[in-house]
C-alpha positions in Angstrom: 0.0 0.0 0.0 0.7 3.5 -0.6 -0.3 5.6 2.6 -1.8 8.9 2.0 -4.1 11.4 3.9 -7.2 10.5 1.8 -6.6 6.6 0.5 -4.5 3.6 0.9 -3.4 2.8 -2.7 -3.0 -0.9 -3.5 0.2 -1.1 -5.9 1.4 -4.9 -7.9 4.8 -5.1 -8.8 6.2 -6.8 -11.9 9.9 -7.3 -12.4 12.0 -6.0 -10.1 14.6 -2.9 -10.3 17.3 -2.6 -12.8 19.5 -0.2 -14.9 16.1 0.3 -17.3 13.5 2.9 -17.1 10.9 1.9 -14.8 7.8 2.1 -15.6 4.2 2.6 -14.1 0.8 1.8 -15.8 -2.3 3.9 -15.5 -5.2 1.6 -16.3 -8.7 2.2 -17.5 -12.4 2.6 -16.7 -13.1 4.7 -15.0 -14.3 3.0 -11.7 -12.2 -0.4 -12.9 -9.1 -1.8 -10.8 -6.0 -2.9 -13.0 -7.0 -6.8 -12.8 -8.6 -6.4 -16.7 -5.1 -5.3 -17.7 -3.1 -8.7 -16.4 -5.1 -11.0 -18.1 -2.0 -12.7 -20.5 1.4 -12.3 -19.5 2.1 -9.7 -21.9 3.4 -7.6 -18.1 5.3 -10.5 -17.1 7.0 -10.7 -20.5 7.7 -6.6 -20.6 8.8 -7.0 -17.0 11.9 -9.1 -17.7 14.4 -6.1 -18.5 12.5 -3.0 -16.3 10.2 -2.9 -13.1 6.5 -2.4 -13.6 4.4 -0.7 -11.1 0.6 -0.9 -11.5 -2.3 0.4 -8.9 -5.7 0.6 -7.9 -7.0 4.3 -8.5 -8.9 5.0 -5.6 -12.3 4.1 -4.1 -11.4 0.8 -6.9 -10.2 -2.6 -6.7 -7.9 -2.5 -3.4 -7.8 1.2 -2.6 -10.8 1.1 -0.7 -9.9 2.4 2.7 -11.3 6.3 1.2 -12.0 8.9 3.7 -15.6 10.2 3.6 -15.9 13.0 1.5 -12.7 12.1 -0.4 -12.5 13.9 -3.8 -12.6 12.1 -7.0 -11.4 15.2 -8.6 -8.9 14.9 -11.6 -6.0 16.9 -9.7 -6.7 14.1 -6.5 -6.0 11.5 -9.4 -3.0 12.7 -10.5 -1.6 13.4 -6.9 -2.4 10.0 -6.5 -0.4 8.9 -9.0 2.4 11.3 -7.8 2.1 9.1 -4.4 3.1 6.3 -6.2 6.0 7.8 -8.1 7.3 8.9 -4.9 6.7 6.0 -2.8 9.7 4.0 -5.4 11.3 7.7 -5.7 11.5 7.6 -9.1 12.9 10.6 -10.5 12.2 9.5 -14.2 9.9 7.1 -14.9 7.7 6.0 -18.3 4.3 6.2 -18.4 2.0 4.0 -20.0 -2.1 4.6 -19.4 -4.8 2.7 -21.0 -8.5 3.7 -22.4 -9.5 5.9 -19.6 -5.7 5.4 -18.1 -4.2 7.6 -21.2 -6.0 10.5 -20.6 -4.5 10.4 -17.0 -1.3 9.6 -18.2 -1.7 13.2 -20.1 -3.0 14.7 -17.8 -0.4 13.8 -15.0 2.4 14.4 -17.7 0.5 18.2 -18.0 1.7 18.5 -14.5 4.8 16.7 -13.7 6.6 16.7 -17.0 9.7 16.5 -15.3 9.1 12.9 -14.0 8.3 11.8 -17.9 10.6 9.8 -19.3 8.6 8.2 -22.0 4.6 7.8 -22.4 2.7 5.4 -23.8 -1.1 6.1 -24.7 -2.8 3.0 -25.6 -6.3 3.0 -26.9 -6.1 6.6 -25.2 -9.7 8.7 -24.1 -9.0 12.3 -26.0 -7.8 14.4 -24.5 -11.2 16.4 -24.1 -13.6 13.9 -23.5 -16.4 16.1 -24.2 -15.2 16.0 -27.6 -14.0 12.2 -27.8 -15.4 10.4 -31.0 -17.6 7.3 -30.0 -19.3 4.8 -31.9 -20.3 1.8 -30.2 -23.6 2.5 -29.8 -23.9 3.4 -33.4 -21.6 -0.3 -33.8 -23.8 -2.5 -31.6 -27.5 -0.5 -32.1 -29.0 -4.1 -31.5 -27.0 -4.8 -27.9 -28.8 -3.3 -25.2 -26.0 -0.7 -23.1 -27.2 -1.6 -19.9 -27.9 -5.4 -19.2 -26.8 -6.9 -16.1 -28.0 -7.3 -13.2 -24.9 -6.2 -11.0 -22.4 -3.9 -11.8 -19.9 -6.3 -12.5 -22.1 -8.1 -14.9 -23.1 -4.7 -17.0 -19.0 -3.6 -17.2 -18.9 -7.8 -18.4 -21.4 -6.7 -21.4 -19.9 -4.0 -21.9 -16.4 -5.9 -22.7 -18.1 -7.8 -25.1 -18.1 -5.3 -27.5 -14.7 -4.5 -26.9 -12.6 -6.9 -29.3 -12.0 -8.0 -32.9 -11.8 -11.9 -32.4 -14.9 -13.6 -31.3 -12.3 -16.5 -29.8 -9.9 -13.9 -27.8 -13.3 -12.4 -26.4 -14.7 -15.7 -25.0 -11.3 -16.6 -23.8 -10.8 -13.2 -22.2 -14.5 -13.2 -20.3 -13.4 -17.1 -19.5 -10.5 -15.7 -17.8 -12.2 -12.6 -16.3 -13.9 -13.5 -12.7 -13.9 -10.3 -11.7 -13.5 -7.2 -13.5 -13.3 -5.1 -9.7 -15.8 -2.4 -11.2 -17.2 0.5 -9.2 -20.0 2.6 -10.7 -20.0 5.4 -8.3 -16.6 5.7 -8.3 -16.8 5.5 -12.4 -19.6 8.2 -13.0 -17.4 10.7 -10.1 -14.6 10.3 -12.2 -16.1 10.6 -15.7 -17.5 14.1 -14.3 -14.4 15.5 -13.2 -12.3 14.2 -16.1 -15.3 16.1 -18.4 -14.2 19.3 -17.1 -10.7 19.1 -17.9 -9.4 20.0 -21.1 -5.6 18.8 -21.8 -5.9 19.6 -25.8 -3.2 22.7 -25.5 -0.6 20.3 -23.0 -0.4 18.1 -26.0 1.8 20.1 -28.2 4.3 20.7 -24.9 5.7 17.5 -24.5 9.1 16.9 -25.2 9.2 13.1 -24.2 9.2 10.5 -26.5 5.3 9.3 -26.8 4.2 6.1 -28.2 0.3 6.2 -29.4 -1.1 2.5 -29.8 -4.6 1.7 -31.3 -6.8 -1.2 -32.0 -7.7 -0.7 -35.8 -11.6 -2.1 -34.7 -11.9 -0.3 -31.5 -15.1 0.6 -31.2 -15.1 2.1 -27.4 -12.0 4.4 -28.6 -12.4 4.8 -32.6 -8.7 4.9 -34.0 -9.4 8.6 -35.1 -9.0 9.5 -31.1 -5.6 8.4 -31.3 -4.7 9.6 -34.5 -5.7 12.8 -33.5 -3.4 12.4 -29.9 -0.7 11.6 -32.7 -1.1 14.1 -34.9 -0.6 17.1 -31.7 2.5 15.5 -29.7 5.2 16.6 -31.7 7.8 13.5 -32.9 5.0 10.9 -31.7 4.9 7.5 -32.6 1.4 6.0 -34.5 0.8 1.9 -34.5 -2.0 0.5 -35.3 -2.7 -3.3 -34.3 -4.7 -4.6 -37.6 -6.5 -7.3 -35.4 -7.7 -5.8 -32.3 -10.5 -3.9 -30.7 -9.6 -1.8 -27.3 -7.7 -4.4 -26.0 -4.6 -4.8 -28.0 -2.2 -6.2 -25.3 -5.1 -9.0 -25.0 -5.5 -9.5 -28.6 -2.2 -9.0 -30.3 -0.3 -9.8 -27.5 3.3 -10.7 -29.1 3.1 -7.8 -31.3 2.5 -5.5 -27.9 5.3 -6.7 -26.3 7.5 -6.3 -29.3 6.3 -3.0 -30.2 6.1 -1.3 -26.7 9.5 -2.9 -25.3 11.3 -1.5 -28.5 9.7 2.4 -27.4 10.9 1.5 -24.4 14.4 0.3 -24.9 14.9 2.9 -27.1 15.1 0.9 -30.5 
């Protein structure tokens, strides 16, 4: 755990310290814990050569001791995440944030560019969500949004419309018990991330970025991250021909290769 005034932050380590960049993963939702993001061992394989750091954002997964009247603010999110950098005293660290995830990843790099060594946005939100493309209802117009009768069996639907491959999807749900989801905590956080704005931040950074996108992602359409791409000067573009918003999941040797080239500088 990582102790702070307002939460106890629940952190998983992968690898352990070496000469390479460390690196910490923000992961999506919001309102989910990181367990949908270790569901292969595409982290175990990238873990080999650097230390990996994920966490629990808080009020989710294990960061559940929350004081009442906690905010879920956007600058409480990225403090949190400075927690974290701080408890491993990092003084450069890579960044890689997923769906939701990317657009904290920005957002903390907005503030604390000075802790960036390289970012990684993978299937990224945009940078203002109010403005973020979306499709899936328009993509699945026969799948009713909602169905489920708990929370964790809605956010299950919802993953369903999530990947290319039929096969990867049924192995992935298989695999899934329990995707750790928190509505409240997910509808807090969507408001305050609404009313943030980190278009003008993108043309500022001066690390090397890395923008990854699932050719069929219908919960992120592609054009979100060409878009990221096209405003962070010297950025990187890959698109993974076979995958929806789970790349890592559904390409998972072509992640590894990709993202531990970024990150070893080749």
């Amino acid at each position: 755990m990582v102790e702070t005034p307002d939460v106890d932050l629940a952190y998983e380590l992968y690898g352990t310290p070496t000469p390479a960049t460390p690196v910490i993963v923000a992961n999506g939702g919001p309102g989910l814990s990181h367990i949908y993001m270790i569901q292969n061992d595409v982290w175990t394989r990238l873990a080999k050569t650097r230390q990996i750091v994920f966490y629990d954002q808080r009020g989710t997964g294990k960061s559940t001791r929350l004081t009442s009247g906690a905010s879920q603010e956007m600058t409480a999110q990225i403090a949190d995440l400075e927690a974290v950098r701080a408890k491993f005293d990092f003084q450069k660290f890579s960044l890689v944030g997923d769906s939701y995830g990317g657009f904290l990843a920005m957002a903390y790099a907005a503030a604390h560019p000075e802790h960036i060594e390289k970012l990684v946005l993978s299937d990224s939100a945009s940078p203002d969500m109010k403005k973020m493309v979306r499709v899936l209802s328009q993509v699945f117009p026969d799948v009713p949004a909602d169905r489920g009768a708990t929370p964790d069996e809605q956010m299950r639907h919802h993953f369903r419309m999530l990947f290319y491959s039929e096969e990867k999807r049924d192995a992935y749900l298989a695999g899934a018990k329990d995707l750790g989801y928190n509505p409240q905590v997910g509808a807090q956080v969507s408001r305050s991330a609404s009313k943030l704005d980190l278009t003008a931040a993108l043309p500022k950074f001066n690390f090397p970025t890395l923008v990854i996108t699932g050719r069929y992602d219908m919960n992120v359409p592609p054009i979100n991250a060409w878009n990221i791409y096209k405003a962070i000067p010297g950025a990187k573009f890959v698109v993974f021909a076979k995958s929806g918003h789970l790349p890592s999941y559904e390409e998972p040797d072509k992640y590894v290769a990709v993202v531990d080239a970024f990150l070893s500088g080749r």
